[in-house]
NUDRENVO-317953 format. One record per residue (C-alpha): x negated, y negated, z; residue number from 1. Coordinates in pm, 1 decimal, decimal comma. Example, Ala and Ser with C-alpha at 12.3 -4.5 7.8 and 13.67 -1.06 7.14 Angstrom:
<atoms>
X;Y;Z;k
-1230,0;450,0;780,0;1
-1367,0;106,0;714,0;2
</atoms>
This chain:
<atoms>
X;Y;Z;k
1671,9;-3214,9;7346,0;1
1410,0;-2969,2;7524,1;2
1580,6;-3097,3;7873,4;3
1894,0;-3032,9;7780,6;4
1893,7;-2706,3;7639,2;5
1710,3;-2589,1;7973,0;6
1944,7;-2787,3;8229,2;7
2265,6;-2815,9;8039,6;8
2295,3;-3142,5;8088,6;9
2481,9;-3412,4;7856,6;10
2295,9;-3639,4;7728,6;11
2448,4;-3944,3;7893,1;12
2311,9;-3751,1;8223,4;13
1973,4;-3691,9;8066,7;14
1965,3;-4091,9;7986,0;15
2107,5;-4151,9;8298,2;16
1882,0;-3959,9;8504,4;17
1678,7;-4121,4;8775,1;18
1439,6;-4040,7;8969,3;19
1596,8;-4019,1;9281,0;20
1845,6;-3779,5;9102,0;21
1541,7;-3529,9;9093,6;22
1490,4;-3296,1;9404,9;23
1258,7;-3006,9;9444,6;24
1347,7;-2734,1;9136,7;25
1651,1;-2899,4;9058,9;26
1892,6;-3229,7;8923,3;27
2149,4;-3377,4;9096,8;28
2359,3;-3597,1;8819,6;29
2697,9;-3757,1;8823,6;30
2906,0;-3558,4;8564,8;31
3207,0;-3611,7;8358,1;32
3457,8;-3779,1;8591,7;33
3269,8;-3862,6;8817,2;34
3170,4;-3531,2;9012,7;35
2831,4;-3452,4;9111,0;36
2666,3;-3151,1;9041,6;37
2332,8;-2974,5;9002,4;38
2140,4;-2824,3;8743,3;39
1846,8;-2569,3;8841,1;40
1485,3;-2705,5;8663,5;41
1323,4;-2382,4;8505,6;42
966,5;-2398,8;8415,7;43
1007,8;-2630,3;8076,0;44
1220,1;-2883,6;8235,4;45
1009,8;-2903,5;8561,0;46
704,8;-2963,9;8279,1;47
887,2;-3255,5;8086,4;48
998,5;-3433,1;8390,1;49
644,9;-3391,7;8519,4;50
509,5;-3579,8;8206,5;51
733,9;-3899,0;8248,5;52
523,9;-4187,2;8395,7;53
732,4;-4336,0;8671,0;54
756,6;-4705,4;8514,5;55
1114,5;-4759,2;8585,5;56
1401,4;-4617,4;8820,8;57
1504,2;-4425,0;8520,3;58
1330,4;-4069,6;8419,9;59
1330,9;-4150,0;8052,1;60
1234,3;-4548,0;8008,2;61
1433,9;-4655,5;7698,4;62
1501,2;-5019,6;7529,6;63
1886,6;-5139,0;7545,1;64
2015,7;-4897,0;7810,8;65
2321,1;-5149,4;7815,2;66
</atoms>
């Protein structure tokens, strides 16, 4: 919840987000219909992506992503 108050991203984009999809200080995400866009990373979000272990493709590892 953290992430998305400080990005304004959806949660299907926070879920969603990979690690590719993170670039220096900010988020590149596919948004509603399909458009891309960025969200700047202020200090908080830079600090929970930080603490994600990089297990998976995905940011945020979760059972039954299907």
């Amino acid at each position: 919840m953290l992430l998305a108050i400080n990005t304004g991203l959806r949660k299907s984009e926070i879920l969603g987000l990979s690690w590719k999809d993170v670039k220096e200080g900010e988020i590149e995400v596919n948004g509603k219909g399909d458009r891309r866009r960025t969200a700047p990373l202020n200090k908080t979000a830079q600090e929970i992506i930080d603490r994600q272990q990089k297990r998976t493709d995905y940011v945020f590892d979760i059972p039954n992503r299907n």
